[in-house]
C-alpha positions as protocol buffer text, in pm:
chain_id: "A"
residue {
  index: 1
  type: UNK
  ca { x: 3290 y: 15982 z: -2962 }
}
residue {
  index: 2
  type: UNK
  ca { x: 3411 y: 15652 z: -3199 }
}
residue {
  index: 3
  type: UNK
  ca { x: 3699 y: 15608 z: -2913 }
}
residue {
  index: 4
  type: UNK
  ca { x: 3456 y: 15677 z: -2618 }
}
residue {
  index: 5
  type: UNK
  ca { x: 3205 y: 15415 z: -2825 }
}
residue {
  index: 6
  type: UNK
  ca { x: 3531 y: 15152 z: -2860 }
}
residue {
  index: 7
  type: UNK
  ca { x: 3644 y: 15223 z: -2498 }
}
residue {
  index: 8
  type: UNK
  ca { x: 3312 y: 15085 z: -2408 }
}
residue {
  index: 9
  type: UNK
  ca { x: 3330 y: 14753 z: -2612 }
}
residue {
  index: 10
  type: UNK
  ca { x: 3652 y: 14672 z: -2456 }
}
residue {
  index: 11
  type: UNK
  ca { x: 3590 y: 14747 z: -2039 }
}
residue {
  index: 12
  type: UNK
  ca { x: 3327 y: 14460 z: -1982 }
}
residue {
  index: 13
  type: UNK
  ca { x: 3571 y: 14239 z: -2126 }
}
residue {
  index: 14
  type: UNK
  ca { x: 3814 y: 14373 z: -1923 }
}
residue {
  index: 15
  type: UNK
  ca { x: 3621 y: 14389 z: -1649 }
}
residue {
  index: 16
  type: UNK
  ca { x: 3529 y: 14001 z: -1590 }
}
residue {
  index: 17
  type: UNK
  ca { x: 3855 y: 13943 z: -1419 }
}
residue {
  index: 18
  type: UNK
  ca { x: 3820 y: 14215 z: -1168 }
}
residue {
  index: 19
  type: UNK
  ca { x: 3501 y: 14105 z: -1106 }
}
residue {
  index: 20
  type: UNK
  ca { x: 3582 y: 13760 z: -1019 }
}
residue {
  index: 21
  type: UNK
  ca { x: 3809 y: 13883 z: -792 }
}
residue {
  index: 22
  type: UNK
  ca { x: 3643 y: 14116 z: -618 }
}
residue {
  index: 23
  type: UNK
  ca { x: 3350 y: 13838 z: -593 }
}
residue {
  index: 24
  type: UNK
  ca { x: 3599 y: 13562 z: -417 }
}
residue {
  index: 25
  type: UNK
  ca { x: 3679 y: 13852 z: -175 }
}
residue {
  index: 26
  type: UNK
  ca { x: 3323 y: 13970 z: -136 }
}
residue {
  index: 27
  type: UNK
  ca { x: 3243 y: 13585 z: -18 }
}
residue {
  index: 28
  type: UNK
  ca { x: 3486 y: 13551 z: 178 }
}
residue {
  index: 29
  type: UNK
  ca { x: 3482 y: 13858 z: 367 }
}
residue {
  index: 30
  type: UNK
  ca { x: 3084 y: 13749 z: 377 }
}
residue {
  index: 31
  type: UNK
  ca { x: 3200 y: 13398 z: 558 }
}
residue {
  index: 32
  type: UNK
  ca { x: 3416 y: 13565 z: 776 }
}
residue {
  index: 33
  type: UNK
  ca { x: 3131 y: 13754 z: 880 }
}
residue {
  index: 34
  type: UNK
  ca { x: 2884 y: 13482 z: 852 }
}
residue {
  index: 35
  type: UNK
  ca { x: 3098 y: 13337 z: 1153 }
}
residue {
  index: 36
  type: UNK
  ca { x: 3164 y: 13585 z: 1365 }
}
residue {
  index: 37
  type: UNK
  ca { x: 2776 y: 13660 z: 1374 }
}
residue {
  index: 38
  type: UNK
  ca { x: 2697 y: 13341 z: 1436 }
}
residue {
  index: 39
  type: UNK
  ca { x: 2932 y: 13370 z: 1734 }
}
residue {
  index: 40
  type: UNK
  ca { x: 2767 y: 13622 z: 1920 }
}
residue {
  index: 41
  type: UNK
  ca { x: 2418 y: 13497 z: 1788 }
}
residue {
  index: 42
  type: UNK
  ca { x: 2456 y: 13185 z: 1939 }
}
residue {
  index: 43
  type: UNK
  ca { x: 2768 y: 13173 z: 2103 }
}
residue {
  index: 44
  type: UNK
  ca { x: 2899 y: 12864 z: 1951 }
}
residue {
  index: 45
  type: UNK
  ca { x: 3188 y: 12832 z: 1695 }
}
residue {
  index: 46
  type: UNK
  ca { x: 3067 y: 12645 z: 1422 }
}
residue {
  index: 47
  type: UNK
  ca { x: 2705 y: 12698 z: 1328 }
}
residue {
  index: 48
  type: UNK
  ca { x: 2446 y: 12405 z: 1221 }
}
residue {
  index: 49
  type: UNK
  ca { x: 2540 y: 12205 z: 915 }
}
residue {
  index: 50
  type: UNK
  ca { x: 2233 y: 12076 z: 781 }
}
residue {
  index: 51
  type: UNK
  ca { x: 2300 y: 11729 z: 805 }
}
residue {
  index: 52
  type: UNK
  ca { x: 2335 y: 11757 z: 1190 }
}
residue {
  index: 53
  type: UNK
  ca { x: 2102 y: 11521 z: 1321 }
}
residue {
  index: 54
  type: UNK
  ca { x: 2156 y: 11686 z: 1643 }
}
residue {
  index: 55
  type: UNK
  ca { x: 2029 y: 12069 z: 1547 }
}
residue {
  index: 56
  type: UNK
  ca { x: 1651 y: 12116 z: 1506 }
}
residue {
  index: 57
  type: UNK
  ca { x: 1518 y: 12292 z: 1179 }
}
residue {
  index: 58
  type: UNK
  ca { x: 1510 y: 12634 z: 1329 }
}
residue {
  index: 59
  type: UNK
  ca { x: 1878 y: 12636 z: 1443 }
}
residue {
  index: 60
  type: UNK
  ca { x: 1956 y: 12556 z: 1074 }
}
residue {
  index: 61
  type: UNK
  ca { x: 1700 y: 12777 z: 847 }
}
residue {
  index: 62
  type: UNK
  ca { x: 1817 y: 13030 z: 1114 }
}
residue {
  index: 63
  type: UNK
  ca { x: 2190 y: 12967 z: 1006 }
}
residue {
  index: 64
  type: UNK
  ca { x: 2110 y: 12930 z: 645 }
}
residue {
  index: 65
  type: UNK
  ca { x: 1914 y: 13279 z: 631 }
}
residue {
  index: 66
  type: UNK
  ca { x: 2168 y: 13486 z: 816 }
}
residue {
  index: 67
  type: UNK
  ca { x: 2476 y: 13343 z: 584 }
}
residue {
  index: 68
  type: UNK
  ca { x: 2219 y: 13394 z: 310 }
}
residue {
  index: 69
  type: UNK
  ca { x: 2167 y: 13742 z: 365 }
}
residue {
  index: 70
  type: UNK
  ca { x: 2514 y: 13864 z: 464 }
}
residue {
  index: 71
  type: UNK
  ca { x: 2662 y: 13724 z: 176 }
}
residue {
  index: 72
  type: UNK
  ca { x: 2395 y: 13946 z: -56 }
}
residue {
  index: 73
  type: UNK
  ca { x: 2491 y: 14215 z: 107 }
}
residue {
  index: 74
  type: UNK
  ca { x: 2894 y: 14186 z: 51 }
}
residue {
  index: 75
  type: UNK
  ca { x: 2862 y: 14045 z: -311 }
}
residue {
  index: 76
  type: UNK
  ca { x: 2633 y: 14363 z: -359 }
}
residue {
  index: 77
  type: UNK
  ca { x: 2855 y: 14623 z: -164 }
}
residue {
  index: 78
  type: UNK
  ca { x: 3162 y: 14436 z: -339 }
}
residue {
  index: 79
  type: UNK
  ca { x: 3043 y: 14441 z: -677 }
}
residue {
  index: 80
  type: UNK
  ca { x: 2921 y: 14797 z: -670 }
}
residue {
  index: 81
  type: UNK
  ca { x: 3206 y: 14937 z: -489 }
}
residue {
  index: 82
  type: UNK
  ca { x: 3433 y: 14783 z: -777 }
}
residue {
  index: 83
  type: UNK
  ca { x: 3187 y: 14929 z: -1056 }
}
residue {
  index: 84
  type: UNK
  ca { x: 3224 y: 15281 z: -929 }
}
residue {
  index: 85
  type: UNK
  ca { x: 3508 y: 15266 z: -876 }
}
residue {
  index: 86
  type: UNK
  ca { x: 3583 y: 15139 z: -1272 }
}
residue {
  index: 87
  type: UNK
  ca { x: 3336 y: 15449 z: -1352 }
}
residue {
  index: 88
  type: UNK
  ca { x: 3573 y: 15703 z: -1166 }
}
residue {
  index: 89
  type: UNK
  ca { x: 3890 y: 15592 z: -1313 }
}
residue {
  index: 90
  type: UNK
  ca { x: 3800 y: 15523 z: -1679 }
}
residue {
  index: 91
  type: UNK
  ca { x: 3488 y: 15729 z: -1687 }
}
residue {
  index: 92
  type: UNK
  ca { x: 3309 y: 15429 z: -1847 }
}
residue {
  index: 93
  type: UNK
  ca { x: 3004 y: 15184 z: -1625 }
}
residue {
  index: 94
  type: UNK
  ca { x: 3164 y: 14875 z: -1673 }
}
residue {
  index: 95
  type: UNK
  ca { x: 2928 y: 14670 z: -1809 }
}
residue {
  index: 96
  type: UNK
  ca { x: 2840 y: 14831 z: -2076 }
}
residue {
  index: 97
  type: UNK
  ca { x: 2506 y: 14863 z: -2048 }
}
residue {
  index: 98
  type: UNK
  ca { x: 2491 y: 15244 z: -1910 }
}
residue {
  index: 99
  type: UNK
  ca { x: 2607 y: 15580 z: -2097 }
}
């Protein structure tokens, strides 16, 4: 149980790397994404930047709220994935926080 207990102290620690990593990925796997969406929403290649004097504010809430909600989704699916994963292979939740 004490090495179970001091297993547990150690993983979130060790865990913030992996993490990290696996959120860069998540984000850009989200972008990538984010893009080709945007290319069969609209058709175009580059979506609105908000400073675009020539988009109106639809085109660009529209932009923001897509790129918005596909990047929660792969953070999410990213960070969870990684979690269970951690949980399978040490047996431990890897922040701690669970038993």
């Amino acid at each position: 149980m004490a090495r179970k207990k001091n297993k547990q102290l150690k993983l979130p620690l060790a865990y913030k790397p992996v993490g990290l990593a696996v959120g860069w990925a998540g984000g850009a796997l989200a972008g990538l994404a984010f893009r080709r969406t945007w290319e069969v929403i609209r058709h175009e290649d580059d979506a609105p930047d908000p400073l675009d004097r020539d988009r109106g504010w639809g085109e660009i809430l529209l932009a923001a709220a897509i790129q918005g909600a596909l990047f929660a989704v792969a953070s999410s699916v990213a960070s969870r994935a990684s979690a269970k994963a951690i949980e399978r292979s040490t047996g431990v939740w890897p922040t701690g926080d669970r038993t």
